[in-house]
C-alpha positions in Angstrom: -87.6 58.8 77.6 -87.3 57.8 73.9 -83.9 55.9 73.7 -83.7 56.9 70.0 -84.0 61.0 71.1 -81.2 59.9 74.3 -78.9 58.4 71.9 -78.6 61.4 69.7 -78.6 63.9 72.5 -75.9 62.1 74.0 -73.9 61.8 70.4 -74.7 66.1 70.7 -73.5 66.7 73.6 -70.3 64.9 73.0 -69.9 66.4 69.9 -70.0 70.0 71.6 -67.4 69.2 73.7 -64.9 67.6 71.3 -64.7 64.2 72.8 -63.6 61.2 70.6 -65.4 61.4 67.1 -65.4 57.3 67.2 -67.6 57.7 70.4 -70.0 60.2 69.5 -70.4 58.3 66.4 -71.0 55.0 68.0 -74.4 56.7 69.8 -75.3 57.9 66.4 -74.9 54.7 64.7 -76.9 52.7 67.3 -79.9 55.8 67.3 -79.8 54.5 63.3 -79.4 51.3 63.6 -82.5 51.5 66.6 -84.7 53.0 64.6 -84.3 50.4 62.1 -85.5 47.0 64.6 -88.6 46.0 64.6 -90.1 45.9 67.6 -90.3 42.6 68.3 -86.3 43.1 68.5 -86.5 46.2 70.6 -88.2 44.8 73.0 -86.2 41.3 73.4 -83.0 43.0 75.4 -80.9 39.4 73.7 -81.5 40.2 70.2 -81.4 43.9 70.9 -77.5 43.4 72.2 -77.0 40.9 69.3 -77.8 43.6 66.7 -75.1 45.3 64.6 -74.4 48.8 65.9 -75.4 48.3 69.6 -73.0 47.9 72.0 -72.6 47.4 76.0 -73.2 51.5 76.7 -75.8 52.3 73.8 -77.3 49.1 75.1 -77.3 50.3 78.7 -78.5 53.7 77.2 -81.4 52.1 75.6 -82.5 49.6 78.4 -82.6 52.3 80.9 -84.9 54.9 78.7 -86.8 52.0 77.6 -88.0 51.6 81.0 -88.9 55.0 81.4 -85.8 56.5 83.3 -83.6 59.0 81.8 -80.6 57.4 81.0 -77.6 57.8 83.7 -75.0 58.2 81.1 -76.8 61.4 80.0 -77.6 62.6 82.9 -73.9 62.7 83.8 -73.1 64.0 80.3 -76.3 67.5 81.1 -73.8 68.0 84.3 -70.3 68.3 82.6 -71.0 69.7 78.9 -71.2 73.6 79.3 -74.6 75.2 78.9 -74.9 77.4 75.7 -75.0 81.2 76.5 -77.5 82.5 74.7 -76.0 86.2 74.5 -78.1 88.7 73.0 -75.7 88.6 69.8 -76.5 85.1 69.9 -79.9 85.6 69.6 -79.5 87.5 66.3 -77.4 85.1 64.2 -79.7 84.0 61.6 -77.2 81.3 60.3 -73.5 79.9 59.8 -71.3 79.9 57.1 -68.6 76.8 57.9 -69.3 73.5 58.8 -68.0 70.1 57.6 -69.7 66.7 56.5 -68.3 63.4 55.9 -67.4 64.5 52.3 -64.1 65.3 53.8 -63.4 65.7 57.5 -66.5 65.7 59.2 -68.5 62.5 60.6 -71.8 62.6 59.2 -73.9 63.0 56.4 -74.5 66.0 54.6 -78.4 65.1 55.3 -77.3 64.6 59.6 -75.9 68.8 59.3 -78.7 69.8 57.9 -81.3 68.4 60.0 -79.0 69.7 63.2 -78.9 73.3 61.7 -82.8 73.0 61.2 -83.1 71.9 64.7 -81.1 75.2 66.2 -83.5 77.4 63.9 -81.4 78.4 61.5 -82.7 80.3 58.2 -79.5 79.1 56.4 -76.1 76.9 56.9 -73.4 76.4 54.1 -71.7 73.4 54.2 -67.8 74.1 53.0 -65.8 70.9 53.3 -62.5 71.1 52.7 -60.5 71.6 49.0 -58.0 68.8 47.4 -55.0 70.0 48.5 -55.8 68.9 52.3 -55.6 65.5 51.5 -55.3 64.2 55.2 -59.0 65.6 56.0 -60.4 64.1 52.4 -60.1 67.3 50.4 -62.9 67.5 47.5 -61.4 67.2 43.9 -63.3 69.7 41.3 -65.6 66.2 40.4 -66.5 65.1 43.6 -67.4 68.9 44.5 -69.5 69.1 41.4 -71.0 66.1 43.0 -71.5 67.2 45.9 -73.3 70.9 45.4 -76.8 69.5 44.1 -76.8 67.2 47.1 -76.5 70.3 49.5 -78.8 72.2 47.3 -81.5 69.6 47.8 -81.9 69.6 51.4 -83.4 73.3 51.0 -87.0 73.9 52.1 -89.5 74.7 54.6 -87.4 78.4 54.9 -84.2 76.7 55.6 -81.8 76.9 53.0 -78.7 75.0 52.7 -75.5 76.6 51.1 -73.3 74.9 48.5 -69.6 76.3 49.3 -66.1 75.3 50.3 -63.2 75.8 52.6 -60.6 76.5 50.1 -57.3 76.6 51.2 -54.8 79.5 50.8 -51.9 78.4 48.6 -47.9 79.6 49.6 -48.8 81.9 46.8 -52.0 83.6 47.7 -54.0 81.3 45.0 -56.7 79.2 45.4 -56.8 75.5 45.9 -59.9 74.7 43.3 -61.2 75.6 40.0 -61.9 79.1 39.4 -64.4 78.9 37.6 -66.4 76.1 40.0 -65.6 78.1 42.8 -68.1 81.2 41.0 -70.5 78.7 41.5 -70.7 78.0 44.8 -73.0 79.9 47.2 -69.9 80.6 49.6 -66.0 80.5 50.0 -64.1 80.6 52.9 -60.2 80.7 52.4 -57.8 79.7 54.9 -54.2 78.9 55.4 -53.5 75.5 56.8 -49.9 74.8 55.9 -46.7 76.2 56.0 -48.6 78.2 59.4 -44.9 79.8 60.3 -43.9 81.3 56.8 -41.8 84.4 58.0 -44.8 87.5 57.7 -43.3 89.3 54.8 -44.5 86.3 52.3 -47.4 85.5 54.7 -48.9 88.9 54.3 -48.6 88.5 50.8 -50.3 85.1 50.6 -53.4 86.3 52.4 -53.6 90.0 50.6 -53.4 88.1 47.2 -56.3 85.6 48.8 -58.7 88.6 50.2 -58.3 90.0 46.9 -59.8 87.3 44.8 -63.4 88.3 43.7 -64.2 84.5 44.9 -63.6 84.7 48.4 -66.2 85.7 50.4 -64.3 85.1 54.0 -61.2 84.9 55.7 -61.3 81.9 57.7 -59.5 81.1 61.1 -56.9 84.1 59.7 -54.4 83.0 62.2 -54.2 79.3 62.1 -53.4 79.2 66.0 -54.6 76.4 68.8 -54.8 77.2 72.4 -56.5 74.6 74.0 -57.8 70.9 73.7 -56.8 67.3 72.3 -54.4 68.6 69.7 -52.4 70.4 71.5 -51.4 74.2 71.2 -49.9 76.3 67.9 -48.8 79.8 67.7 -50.7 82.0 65.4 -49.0 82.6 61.9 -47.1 85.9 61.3 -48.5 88.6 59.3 -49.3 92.2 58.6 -53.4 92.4 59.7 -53.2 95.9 59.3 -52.6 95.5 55.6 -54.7 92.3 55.6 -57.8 93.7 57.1 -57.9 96.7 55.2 -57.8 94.9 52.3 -60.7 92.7 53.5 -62.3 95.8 54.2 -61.5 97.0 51.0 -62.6 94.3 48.9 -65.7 92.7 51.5 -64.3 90.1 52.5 -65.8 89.1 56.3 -63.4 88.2 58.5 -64.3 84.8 60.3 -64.5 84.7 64.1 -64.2 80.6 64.3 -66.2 79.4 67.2 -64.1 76.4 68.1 -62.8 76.9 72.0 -59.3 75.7 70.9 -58.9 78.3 68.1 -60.7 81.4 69.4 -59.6 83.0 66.5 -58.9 85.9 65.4 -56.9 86.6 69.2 -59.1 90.0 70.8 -55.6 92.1 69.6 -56.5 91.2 65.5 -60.7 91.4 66.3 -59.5 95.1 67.0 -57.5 96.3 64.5 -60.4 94.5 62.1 -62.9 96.6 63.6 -61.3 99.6 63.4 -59.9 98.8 59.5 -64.0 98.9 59.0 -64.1 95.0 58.4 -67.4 92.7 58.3 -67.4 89.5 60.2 -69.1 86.1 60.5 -69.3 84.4 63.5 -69.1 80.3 62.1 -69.1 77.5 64.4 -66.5 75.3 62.0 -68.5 72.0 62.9 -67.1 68.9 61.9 -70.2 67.2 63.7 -73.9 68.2 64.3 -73.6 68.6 67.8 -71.0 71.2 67.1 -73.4 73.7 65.7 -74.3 75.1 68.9 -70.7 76.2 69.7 -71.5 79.4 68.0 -72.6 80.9 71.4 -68.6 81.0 71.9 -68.0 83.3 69.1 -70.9 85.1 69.7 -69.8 85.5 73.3 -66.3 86.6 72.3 -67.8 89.0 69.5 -69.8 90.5 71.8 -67.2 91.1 74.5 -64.7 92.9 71.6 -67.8 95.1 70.8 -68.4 94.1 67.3 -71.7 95.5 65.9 -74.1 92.8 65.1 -74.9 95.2 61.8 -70.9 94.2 60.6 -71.6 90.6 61.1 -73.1 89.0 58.3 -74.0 86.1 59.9 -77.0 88.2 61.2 -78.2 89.2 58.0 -81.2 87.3 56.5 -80.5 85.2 53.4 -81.7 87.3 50.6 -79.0 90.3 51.8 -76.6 87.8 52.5 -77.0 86.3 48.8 -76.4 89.8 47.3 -73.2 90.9 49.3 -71.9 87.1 47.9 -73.0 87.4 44.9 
């Protein structure tokens, strides 16, 4: 087996299931730094520990696919990481519109998402890293955003297209956390609230009405803010009026996000409801902070399915051209 290919499928498959970012990392950093040796280096199992990046289990990793076994730490890795489900929802997404890059919270380079998207067949995946007000997960001030969007732009081609946008979050009074007029540049916005979470549901309902009513924002990210599972423990969803809220999404085409993350399955199958019956669109996103966490759209796909959303009300299944005009 190529140790450089075992490397990065292990880094994948840790990434899917959440495990420590510092780990998943390491296996990505020695497939790089791997790919780097000569081989007179690869081959000498001294020098190959001695070099920067490789340590005792990506060593073990290598040594073991190098001699043409696959590599045991893998193998164990294919038994406990969840198969996808490729549902027949699944099947139809043609794309994802949240995911993060180290610009902000994420762990790899913009370049590392796209390649990952490209790899799962994608025709398009917007990268929207976080705004400056979420300063704990490296929030993007106006400048390093302007930065950032012909980076993005660049890694376009071959009919995959990468997205410029943003995860902009909700302010306590319903406005946005970025420039206006930089945000009507971007290919995508997704708004969400990530502080004050339990503001009493009066003002919270007219936070996120003020938000869905801004011609910028194109979707209502993780609309309740809660956690039920995993490493960070749990969080009750915020308070608010989703009647009022989804009909004005409805109202002013805003898609309401069905976040893919196992510990947020957000919105809850009670709010997915009362959005499909206020005439909503949605978009299933997989909110990947890491390439192997692409594939976890097959969770929101699976719990999409299960609440009976239409794939024709998901604009995640849309092709890219349609999906540029409803933005637009």
């Amino acid at each position: 087996m190529d140790p450089i290919a075992a490397l990065l499928e292990i880094a994948s498959l840790l990434e899917r299931e959440r495990a420590s970012r510092y780990r998943a990392k390491a296996f990505r950093q020695a497939a790089a730094t791997l790919q780097q040796l000569p081989d007179e280096v690869r081959s000498d199992p001294t020098r190959l520990r001695a070099a920067k990046g490789i340590g005792e289990s990506t060593f073990a990793v290598i040594r073991q696919a190098q001699s043409g076994e696959v590599p045991e730490y893998l193998i164990e890795l294919r038994g406990d990481v969840e198969p996808e489900r490729v549902s027949e929802l699944r099947a139809k997404l043609r794309g994802d519109l949240h995911a993060h890059t180290d610009w902000s919270d994420g762990t790899t380079p913009i370049a590392v998402m796209a390649q990952a998207a490209r790899a799962l067949g994608h025709e398009y995946q917007a990268i929207t890293d976080h705004s400056p007000r979420l300063r704990v997960a490296r929030g993007l001030s106006a400048e390093r955003l302007r930065e950032q969007m012909p980076l993005v732009r660049a890694e376009s081609g071959d009919g995959f297209t990468l997205l410029a946008g943003i995860e902009v979050d909700i302010l306590d009074d319903g406005s946005l956390d970025q420039e206006d007029a930089l945000l009507g540049e971007l290919d995508i916005v997704v708004a969400s609230v990530h502080s004050k979470l339990r503001m009493d549901s009066r003002p919270m309902t007219a936070r996120m009405l003020a938000a869905v009513s801004n011609p910028r924002v194109n979707v209502l990210g993780h609309c309740t803010g809660r956690l039920v599972q995993g490493d960070r423990g749990t969080r009750p969803e915020s308070q608010f009026d989703a009647a009022r809220v989804f009909a004005a999404c409805a109202e002013n085409g805003v898609a309401v996000e069905i976040n893919s993350r196992p510990e947020r399955q957000d919105p809850p199958d009670e709010l997915i409801a009362i959005a499909l019956e206020a005439g909503c669109l949605f978009s299933i996103d997989s909110d990947a902070h890491a390439p192997g966490q692409l594939s976890l759209l097959d969770h929101g796909a699976e719990r999409a399915e299960r609440a009976g959303v239409p794939a024709a009300r998901i604009i995640t299944t849309w092709g890219l051209e349609r999906l540029r005009a409803w933005a637009s």
